[in-house]
C-alpha positions in Angstrom: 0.0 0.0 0.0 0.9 3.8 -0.8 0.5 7.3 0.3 -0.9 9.3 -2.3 0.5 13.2 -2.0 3.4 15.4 -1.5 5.2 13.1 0.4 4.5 10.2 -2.1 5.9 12.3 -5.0 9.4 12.9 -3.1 9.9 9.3 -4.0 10.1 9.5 -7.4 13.8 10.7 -7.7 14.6 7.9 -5.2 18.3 6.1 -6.0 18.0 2.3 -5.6 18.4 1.7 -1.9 20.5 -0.7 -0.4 18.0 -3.5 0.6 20.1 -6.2 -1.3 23.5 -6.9 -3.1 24.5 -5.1 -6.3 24.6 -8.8 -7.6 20.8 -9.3 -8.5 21.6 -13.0 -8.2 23.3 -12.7 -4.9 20.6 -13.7 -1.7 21.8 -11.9 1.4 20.8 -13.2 4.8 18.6 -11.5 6.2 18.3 -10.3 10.2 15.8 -12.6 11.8 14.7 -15.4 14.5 14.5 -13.2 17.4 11.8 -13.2 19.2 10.4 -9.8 20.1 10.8 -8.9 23.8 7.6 -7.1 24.0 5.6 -10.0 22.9 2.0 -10.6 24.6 2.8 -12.3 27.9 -0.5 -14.1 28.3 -0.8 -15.3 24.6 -2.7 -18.8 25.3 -5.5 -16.1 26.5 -6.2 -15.2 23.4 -9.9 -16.7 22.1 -9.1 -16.9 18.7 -11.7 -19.3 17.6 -11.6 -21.6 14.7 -8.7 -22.5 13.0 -8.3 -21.3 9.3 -10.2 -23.4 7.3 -10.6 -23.9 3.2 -11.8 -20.0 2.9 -8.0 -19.7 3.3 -5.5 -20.9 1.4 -2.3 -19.6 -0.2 -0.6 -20.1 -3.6 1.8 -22.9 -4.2 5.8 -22.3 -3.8 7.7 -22.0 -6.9 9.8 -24.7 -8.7 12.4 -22.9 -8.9 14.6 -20.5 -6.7 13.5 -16.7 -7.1 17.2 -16.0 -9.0 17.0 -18.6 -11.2 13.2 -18.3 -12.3 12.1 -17.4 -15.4 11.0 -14.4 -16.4 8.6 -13.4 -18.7 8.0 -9.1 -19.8 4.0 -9.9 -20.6 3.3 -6.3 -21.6 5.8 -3.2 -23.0 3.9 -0.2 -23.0 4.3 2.1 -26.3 5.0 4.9 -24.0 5.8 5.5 -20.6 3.1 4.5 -17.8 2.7 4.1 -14.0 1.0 1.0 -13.1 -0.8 0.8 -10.1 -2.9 -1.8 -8.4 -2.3 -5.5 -10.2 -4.3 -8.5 -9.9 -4.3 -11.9 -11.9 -6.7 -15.3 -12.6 -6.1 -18.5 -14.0 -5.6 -16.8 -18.2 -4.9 -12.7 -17.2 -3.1 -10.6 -15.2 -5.3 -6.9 -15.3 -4.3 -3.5 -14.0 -4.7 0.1 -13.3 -2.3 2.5 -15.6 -2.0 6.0 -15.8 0.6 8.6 -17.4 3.9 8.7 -16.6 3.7 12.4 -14.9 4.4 13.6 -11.3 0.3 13.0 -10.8 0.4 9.7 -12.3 3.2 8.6 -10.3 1.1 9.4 -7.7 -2.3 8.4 -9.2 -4.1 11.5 -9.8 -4.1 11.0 -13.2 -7.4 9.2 -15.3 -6.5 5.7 -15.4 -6.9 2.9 -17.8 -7.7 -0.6 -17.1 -6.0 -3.2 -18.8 -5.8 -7.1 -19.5 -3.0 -9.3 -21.1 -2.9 -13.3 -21.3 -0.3 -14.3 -19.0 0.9 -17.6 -20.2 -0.7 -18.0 -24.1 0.3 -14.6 -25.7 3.7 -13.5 -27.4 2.4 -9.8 -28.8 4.0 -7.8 -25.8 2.7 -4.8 -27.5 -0.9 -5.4 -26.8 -3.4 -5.5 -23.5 -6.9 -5.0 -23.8 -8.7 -2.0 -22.4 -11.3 -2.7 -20.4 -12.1 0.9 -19.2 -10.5 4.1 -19.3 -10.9 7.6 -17.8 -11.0 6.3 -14.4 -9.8 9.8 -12.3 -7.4 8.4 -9.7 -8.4 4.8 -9.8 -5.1 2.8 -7.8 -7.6 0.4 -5.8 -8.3 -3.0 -8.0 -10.1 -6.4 -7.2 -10.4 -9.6 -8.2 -13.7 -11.6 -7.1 -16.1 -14.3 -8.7 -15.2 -13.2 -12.5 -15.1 -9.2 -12.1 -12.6 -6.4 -11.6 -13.7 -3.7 -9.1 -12.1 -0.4 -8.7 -12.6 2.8 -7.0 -12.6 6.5 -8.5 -12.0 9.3 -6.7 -14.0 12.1 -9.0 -16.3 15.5 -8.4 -20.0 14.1 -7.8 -22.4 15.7 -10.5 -21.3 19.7 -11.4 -19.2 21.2 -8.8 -20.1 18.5 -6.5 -17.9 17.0 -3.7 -14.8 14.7 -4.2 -16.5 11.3 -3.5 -15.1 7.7 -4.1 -17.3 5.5 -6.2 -16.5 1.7 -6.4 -17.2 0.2 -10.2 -17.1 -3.1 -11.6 -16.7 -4.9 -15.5 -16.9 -8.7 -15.9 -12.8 -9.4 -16.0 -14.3 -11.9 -19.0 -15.2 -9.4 -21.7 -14.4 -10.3 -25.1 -12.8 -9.0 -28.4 -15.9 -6.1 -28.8 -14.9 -4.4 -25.6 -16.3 -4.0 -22.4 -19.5 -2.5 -21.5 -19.4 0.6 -19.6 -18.4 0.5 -15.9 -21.7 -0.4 -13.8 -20.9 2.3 -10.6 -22.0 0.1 -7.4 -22.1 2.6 -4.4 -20.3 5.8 -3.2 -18.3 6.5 -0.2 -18.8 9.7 2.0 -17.8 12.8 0.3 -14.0 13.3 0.8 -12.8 9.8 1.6 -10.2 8.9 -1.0 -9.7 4.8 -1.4 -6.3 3.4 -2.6 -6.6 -0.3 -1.8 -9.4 -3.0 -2.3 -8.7 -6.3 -0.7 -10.7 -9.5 -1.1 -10.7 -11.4 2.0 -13.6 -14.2 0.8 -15.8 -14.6 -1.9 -18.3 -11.4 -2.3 -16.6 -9.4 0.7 -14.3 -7.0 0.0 -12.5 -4.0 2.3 -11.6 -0.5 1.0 -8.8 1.0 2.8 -8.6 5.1 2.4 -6.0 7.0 2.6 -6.9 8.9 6.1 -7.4 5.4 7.8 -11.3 4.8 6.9 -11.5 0.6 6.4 -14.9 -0.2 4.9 -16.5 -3.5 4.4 -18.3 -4.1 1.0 -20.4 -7.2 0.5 -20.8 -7.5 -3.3 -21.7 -11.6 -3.2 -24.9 -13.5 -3.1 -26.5 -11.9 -6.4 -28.8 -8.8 -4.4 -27.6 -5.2 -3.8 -24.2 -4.3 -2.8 -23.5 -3.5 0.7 -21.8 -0.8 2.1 -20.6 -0.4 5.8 -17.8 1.2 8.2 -15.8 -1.1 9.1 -13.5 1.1 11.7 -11.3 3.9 11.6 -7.3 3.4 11.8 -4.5 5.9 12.3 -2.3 6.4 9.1 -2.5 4.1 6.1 -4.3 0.6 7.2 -3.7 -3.1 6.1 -6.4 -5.5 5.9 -6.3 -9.8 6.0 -8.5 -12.5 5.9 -7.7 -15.5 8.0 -10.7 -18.6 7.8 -13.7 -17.0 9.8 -11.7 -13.9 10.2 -10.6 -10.7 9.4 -7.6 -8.6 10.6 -7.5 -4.6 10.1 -4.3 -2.6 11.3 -2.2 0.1 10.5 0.9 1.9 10.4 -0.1 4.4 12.8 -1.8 2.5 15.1 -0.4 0.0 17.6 -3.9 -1.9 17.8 -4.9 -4.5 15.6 -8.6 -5.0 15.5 -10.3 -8.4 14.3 -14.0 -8.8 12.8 -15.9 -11.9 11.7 -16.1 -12.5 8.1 -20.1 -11.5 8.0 -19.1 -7.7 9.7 -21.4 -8.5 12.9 -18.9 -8.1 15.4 -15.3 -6.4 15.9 -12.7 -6.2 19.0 -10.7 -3.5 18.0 -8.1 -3.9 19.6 -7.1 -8.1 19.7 -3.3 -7.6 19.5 -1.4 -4.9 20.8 1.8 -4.5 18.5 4.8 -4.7 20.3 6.4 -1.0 21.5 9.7 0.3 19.4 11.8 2.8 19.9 11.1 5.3 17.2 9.0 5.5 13.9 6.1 4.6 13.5 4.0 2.4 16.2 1.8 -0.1 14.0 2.2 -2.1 11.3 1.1 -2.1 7.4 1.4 -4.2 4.1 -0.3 -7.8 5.5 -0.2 -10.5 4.2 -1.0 -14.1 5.5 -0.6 -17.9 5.0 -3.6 -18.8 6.8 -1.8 -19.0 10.2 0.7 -16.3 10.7 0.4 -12.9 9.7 3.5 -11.2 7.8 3.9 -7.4 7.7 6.3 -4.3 8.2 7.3 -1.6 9.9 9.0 1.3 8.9 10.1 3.9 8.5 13.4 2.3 8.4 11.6 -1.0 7.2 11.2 -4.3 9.2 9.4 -7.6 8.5 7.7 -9.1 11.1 6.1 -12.1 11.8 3.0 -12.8 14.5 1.1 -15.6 15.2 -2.7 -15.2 14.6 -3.7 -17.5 17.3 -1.4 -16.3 20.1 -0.3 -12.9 19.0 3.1 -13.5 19.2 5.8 -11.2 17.4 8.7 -12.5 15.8 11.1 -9.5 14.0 11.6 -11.3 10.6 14.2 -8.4 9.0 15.4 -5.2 10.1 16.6 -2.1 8.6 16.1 -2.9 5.3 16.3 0.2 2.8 13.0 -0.3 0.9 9.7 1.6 0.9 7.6 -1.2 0.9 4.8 -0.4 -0.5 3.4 -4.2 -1.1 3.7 -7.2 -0.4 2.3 -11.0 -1.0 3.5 -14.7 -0.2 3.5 -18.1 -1.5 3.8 -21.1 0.5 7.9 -20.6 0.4 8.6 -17.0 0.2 6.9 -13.2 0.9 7.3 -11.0 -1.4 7.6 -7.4 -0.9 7.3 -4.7 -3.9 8.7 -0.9 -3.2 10.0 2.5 -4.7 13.6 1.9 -3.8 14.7 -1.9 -5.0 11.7 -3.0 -6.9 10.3 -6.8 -6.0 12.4 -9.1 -3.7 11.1 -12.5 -2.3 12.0 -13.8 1.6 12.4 -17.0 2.1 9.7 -17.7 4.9 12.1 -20.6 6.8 15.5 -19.2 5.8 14.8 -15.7 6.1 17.0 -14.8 3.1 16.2 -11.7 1.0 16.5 -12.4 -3.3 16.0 -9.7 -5.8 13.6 -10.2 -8.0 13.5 -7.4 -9.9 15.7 -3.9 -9.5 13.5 -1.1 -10.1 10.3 0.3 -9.0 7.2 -1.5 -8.2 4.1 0.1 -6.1 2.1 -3.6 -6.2 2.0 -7.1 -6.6 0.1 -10.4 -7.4 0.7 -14.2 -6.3 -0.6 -17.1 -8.1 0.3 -20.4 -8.6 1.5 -19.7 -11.8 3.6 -16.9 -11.0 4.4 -13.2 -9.9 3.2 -10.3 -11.1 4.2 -6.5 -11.0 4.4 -3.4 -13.1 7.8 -0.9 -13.7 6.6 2.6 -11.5 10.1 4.2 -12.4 8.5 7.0 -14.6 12.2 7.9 -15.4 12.9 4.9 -17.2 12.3 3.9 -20.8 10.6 0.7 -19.2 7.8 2.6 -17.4 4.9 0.7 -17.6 6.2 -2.3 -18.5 4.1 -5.6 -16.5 6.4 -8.6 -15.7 5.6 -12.1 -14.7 8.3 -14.3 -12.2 7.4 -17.7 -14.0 6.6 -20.4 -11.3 
């Protein structure tokens, strides 16, 4: 996840950090294994109810090591893009692209959604357009065979800035899409830069100020809208089996809801204290049973246990701005503005390059990985990339 703004667009004349070796090949071990001294004391307390069960599950580990994987450039943009949110099914990977300005970069811009066959075609040249002036649309989902995005546009003449979340079947064929069907608004003012499906038909949209919303777009009827809570600074959202997990970067609580929205304890864990930076957490991602995410400013990975809460510092100090991240059963994999895409191993807790660049998101899938080039300085702006599993 990303913050839109002033302090987003500092980041575009970021160097490469030093997160890695200059050898793209080289892994470097990574800090890890120690258990965090701040850890809940009374952890077997925790009601945690069932265990994860089949609305869980996590893609398979590659057959291959990250270095040595293939890699396939699925789309080269005629010109020079920022891709944004990225998302993929069995036959496409589809994303959110605007132009390579300052405001694009930061997605401002009117965006363009866009398909390309991941495995079947060899035109790099082409993606389908499935939509286009989208005004600031970063936010993308995948559920039961359609994309849904948010826009972040004046409502009617001079009206209010107000997020509206759209869908288009992800199956349209060669004669286009049909327009966007627009499925509810947000209040006036709440700008949205991440959807995340936790289930089948329930999706959360995260805003930038902290608002976490839970849409219910399943079971054929209307969609339904409702306020999930409110986090401080920019919040990260799981599903986990009959749960869901909501923190944030600014916010040292981590609240947990049932999957159908009828009940929330907001504040289940209590992140460990640091000294300095920022108190909570953001970018989660889980394999069903632990809970992977970071810290920053001066970025960490950590690990906790969603049955006991407990909090394991994974990495430390690493010099990326993370700005994503997803897993496989082997390795997490973390996109950001300084390095681009690296994989961590989950056991050995060594850091790969995947990718030197820029990356703002990324998708996991048992075929592969999937992100997009942000560096709007380079001729490959725009470019979409598969890690071939």
């Amino acid at each position: 996840m990303f913050r839109l703004g002033a302090a987003m667009a500092a980041l575009a004349g970021v160097a490469c950090g030093a997160l890695l070796a200059d050898d793209p090949d080289e892994p470097v071990p990574a800090d890890g294994g120690t258990p965090d001294a701040h850890a809940s004391d009374d952890a077997s307390s925790l009601d945690v109810g069932p265990a994860p069960s089949a609305l869980c599950s996590i893609p398979r580990a590659p057959s291959c090591v990250p270095e040595d994987c293939p890699r396939r450039t699925l789309y080269a943009s005629p010109s020079k893009a920022a891709p944004h949110g990225i998302v993929a099914d069995d036959t496409f990977v589809y994303w959110l692209e605007q132009p390579a300005t300052d405001l694009g970069y930061n997605g401002h811009e009117a965006a363009r959604l866009l398909r390309v066959d991941k495995l079947g075609a060899n035109d790099t040249s082409h993606a389908m357009v499935l939509a286009t002036g989208q005004m600031a649309a970063t936010a993308l989902a995948l559920d039961d065979g359609w994309l849904y995005w948010t826009v972040y546009e004046h409502s009617g003449s001079g009206g209010a800035l107000t997020s509206v979340l759209r869908r288009v079947p992800a199956s349209c064929g060669a004669a286009g899409c049909p327009p966007p069907t627009d499925l509810v608004a947000f209040a006036p003012g709440v700008r949205l830069t991440k959807l995340v499906r936790v289930a089948r038909g329930v999706l959360f949209a995260l805003g930038e100020a902290g608002h976490v919303s839970r849409i219910d777009v399943g079971g054929g009827g209307a969609v339904r809208l409702s306020a999930a809570t409110e986090k401080s600074g920019e919040a990260s959202v799981i599903g986990a089996g009959e749960h869901v997990f909501i923190a944030s970067s600014h916010d040292e609580e981590i609240a947990r809801m049932d999957l159908e929205g009828t009940s929330l304890d907001p504040s289940y864990f209590v992140v460990p204290e640091r000294d300095g930076g920022d108190e909570g957490i953001s970018n989660m991602w889980t394999d069903c049973t632990d809970a992977w995410a970071v810290r920053g400013p001066s970025a960490s990975i950590v690990r906790f246990g969603l049955s006991d809460g407990q909090f394991t510092t994974i990495a430390q100090g690493l010099s990326l701005s993370i700005y994503g991240t997803s897993g496989d059963a082997e390795y997490l994999y973390v996109a950001g503005a300084n390095e681009g895409v690296a994989a961590l191993g989950r056991q050995t807790q060594t850091l790969t390059l995947v990718h030197r660049g820029k990356a703002f998101a990324l998708a996991v899938d048992d075929d592969g990985v999937y992100w997009g080039e942000h560096d709007i300085g380079a001729s490959s702006a725009g470019t979409i990339y598969m890690m071939v599993k």
